[in-house]
VMD Tcl script that builds the backbone (N, CA, C; Angstrom):
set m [mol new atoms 240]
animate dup $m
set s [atomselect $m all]
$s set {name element resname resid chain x y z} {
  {N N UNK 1 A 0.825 -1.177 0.000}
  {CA C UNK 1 A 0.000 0.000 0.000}
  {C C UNK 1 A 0.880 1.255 0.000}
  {N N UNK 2 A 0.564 1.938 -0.840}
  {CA C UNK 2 A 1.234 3.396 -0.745}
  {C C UNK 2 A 0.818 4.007 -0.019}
  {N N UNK 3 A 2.172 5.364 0.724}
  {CA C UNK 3 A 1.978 5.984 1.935}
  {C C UNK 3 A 0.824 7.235 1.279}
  {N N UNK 4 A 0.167 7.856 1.720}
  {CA C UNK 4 A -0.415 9.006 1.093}
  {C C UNK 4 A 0.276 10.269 1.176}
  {N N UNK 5 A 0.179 11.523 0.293}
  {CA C UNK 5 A 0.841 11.982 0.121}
  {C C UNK 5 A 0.488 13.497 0.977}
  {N N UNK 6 A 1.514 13.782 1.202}
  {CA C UNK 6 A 1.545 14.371 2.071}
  {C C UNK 6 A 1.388 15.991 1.526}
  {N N UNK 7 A -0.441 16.526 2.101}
  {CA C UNK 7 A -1.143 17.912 1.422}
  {C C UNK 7 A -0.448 18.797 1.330}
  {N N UNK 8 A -0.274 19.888 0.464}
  {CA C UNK 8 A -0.017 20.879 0.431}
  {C C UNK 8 A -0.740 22.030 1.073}
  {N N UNK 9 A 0.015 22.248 2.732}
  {CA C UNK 9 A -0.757 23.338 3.268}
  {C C UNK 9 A -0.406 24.457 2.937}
  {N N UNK 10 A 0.146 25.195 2.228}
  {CA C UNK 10 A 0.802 26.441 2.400}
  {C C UNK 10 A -0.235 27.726 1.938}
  {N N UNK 11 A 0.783 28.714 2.734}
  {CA C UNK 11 A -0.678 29.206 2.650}
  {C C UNK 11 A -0.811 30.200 1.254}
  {N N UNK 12 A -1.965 31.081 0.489}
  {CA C UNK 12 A -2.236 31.577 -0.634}
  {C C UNK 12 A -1.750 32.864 -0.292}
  {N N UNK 13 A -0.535 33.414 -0.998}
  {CA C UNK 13 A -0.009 34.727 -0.787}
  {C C UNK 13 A -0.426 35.731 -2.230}
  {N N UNK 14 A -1.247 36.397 -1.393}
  {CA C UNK 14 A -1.787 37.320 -2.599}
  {C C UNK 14 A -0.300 38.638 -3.030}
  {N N UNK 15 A -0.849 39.125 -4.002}
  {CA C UNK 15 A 0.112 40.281 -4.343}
  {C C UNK 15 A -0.278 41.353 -3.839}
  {N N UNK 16 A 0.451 42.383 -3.222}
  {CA C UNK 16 A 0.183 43.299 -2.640}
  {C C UNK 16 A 0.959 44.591 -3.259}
  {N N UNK 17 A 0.623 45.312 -4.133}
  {CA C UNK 17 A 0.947 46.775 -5.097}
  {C C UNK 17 A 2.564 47.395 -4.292}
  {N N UNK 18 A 3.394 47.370 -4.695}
  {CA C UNK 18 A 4.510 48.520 -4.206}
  {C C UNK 18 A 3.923 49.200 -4.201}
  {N N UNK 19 A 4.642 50.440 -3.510}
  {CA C UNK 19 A 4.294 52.099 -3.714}
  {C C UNK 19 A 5.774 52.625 -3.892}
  {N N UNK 20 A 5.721 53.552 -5.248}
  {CA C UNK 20 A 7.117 54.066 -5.534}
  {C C UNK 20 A 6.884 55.452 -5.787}
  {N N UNK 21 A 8.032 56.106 -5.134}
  {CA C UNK 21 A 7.975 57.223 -5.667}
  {C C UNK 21 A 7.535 58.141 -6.980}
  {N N UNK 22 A 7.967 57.213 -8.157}
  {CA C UNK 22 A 7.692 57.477 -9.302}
  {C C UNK 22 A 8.323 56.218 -10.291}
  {N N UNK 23 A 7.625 56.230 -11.601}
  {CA C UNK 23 A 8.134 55.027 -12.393}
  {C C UNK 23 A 9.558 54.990 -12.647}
  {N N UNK 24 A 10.264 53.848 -12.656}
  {CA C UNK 24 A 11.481 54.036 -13.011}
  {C C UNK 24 A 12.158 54.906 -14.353}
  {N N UNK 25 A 13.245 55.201 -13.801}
  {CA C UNK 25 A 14.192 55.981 -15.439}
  {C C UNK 25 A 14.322 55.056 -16.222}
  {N N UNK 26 A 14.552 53.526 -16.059}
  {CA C UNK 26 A 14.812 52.419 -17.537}
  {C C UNK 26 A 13.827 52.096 -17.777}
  {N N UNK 27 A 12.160 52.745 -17.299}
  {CA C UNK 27 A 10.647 51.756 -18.256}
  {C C UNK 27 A 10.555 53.039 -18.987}
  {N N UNK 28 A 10.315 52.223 -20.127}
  {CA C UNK 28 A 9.639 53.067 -21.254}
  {C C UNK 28 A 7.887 53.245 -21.372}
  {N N UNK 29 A 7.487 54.266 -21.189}
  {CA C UNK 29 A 6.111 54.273 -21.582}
  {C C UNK 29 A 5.668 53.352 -23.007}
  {N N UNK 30 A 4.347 52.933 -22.759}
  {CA C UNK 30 A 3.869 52.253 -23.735}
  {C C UNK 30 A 2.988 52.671 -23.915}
  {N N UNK 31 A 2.851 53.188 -25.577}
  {CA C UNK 31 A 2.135 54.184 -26.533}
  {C C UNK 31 A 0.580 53.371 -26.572}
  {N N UNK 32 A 0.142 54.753 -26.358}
  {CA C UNK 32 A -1.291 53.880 -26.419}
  {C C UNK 32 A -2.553 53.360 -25.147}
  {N N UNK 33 A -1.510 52.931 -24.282}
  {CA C UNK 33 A -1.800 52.880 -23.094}
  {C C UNK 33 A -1.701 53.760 -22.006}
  {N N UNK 34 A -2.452 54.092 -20.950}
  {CA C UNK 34 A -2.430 55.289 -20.217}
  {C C UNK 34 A -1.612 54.530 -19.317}
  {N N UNK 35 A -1.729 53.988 -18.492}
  {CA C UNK 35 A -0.519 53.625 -17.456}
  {C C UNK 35 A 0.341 52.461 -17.475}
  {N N UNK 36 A 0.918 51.947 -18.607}
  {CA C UNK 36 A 1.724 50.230 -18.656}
  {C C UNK 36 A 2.988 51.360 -19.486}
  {N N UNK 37 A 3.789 50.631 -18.490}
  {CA C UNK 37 A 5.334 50.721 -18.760}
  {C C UNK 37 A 6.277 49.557 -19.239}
  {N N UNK 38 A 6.942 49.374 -20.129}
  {CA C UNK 38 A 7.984 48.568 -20.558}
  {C C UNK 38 A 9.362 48.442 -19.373}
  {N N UNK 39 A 9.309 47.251 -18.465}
  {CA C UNK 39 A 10.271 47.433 -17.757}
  {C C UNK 39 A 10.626 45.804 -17.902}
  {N N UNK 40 A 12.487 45.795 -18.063}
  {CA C UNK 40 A 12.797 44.534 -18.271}
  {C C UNK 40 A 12.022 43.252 -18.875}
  {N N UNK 41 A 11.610 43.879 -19.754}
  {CA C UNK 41 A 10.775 43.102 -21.063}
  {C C UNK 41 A 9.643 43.033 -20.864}
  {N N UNK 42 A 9.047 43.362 -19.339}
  {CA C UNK 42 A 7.962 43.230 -18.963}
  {C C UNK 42 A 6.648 43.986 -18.798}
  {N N UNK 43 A 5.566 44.026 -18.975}
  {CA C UNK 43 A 4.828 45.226 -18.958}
  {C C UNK 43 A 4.341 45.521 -17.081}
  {N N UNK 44 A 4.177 46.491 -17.062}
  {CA C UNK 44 A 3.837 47.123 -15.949}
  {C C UNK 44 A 3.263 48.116 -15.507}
  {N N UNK 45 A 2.515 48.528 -14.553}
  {CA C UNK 45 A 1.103 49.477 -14.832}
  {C C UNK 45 A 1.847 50.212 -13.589}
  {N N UNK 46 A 2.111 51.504 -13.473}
  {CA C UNK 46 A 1.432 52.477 -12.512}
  {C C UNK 46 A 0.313 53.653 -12.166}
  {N N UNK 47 A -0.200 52.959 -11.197}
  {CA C UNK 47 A -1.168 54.131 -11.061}
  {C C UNK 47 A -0.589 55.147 -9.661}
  {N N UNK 48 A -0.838 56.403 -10.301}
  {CA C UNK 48 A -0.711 57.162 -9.224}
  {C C UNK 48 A -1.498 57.664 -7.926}
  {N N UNK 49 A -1.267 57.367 -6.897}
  {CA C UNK 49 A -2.169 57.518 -5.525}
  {C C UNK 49 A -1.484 57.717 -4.307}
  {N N UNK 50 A -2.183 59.532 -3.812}
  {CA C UNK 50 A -1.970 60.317 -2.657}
  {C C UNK 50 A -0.357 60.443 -3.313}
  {N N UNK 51 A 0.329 61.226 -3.935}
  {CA C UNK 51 A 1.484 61.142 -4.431}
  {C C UNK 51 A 2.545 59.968 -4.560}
  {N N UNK 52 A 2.116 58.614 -4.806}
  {CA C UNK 52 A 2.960 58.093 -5.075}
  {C C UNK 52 A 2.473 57.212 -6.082}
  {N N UNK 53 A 3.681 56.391 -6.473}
  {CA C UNK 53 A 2.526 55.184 -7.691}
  {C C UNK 53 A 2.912 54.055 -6.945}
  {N N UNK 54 A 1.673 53.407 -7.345}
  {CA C UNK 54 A 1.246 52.031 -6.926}
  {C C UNK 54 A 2.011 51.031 -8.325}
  {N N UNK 55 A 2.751 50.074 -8.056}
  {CA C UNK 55 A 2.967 49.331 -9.194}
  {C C UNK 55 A 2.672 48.120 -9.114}
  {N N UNK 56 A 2.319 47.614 -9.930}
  {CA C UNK 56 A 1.516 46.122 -10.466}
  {C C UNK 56 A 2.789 44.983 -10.734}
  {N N UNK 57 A 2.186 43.977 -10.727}
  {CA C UNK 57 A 3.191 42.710 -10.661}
  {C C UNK 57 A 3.531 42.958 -12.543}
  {N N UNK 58 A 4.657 41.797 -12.412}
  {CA C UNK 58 A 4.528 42.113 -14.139}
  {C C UNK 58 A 4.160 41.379 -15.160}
  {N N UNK 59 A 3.620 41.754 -16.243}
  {CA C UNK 59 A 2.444 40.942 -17.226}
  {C C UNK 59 A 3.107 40.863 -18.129}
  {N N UNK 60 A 2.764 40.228 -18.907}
  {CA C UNK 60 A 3.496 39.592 -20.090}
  {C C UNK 60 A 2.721 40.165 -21.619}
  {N N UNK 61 A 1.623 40.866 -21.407}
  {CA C UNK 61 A 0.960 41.843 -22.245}
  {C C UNK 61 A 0.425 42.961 -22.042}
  {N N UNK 62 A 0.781 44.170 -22.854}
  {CA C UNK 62 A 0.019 45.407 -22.147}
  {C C UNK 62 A -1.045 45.614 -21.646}
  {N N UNK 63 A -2.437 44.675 -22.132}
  {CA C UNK 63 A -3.542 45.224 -21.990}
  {C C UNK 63 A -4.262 44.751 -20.373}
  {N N UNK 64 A -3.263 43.393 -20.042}
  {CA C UNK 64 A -3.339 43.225 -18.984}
  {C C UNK 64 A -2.706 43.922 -17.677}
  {N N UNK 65 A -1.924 44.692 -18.355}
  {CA C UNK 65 A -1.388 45.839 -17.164}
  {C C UNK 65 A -2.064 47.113 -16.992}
  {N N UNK 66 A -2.635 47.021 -18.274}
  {CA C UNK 66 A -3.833 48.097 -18.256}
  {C C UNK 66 A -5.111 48.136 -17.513}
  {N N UNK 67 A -5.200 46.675 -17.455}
  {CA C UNK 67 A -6.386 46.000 -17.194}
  {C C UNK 67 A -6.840 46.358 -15.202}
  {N N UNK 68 A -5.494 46.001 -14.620}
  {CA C UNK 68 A -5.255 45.841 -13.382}
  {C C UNK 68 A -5.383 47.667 -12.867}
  {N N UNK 69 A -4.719 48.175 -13.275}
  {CA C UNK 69 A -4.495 49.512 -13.678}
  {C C UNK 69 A -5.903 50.651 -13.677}
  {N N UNK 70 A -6.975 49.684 -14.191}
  {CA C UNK 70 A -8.150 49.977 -14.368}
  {C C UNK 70 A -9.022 49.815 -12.926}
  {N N UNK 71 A -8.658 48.658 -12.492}
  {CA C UNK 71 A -9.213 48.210 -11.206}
  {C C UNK 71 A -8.576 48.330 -10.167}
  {N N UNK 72 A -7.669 49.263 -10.443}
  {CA C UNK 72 A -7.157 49.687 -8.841}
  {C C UNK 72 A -8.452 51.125 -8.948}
  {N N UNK 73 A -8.005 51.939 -9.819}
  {CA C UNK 73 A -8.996 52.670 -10.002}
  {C C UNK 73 A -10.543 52.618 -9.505}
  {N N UNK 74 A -11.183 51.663 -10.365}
  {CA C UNK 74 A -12.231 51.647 -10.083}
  {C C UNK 74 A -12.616 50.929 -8.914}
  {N N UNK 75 A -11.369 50.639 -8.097}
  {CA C UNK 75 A -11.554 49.924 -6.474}
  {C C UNK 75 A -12.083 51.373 -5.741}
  {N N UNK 76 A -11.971 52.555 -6.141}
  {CA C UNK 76 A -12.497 53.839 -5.308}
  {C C UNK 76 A -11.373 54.518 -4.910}
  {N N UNK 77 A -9.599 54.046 -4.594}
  {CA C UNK 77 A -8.566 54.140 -4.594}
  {C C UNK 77 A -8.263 55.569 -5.004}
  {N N UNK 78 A -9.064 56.140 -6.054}
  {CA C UNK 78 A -8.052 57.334 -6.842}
  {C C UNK 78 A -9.347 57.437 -7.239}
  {N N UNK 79 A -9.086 59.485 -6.918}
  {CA C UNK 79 A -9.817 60.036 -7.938}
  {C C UNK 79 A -9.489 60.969 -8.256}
  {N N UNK 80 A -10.022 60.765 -9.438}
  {CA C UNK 80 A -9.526 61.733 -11.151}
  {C C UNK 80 A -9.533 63.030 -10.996}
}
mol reanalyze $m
mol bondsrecalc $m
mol representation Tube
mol addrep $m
C-alpha cells in the first residue's frame, strides 16, 4: 500500500501593489496605453495615488497591465 501523500498546506499569498515614488528611469512608456510601462521586457502598470505610484506585478501583455491599472482605479482608490 502506498503511503499518502503528504497535502499541500501552504498558505495563498496574494500580491500586494509597491508604492514608488515614481516610475522608473529604464521603463519606457507604452504608446497607447495610459498607465503600462515597458520594464525589463515586462509590462507594468502604474497608477498614481496620494502622491505616489502604486505598481503592479509584471504581465506579459500590455492590456493586462492596463487591465489591473483599471481596477485599482475603479476599487475607489483614486480620484480623477
Amino acid at each position: 500500500m502506498k503511503p499518502l501523500r503528504q497535502q499541500n498546506n501552504r498558505p495563498v499569498i496574494s500580491y500586494v501593489p509597491r508604492v514608488e515614488p515614481a516610475p522608473p528611469d529604464h521603463a519606457s512608456k507604452v504608446d497607447g496605453f495610459r498607465d503600462v510601462w515597458l520594464l525589463r521586457g515586462k509590462y507594468v502598470a502604474f497608477v498614481l495615488m496620494d502622491n505616489r505610484f502604486k505598481r503592479s506585478q509584471a504581465f506579459s501583455v500590455p492590456e493586462s497591465a492596463q487591465r489591473w491599472a483599471v481596477q485599482m482605479r475603479q476599487e475607489g482608490e483614486v480620484e480623477e
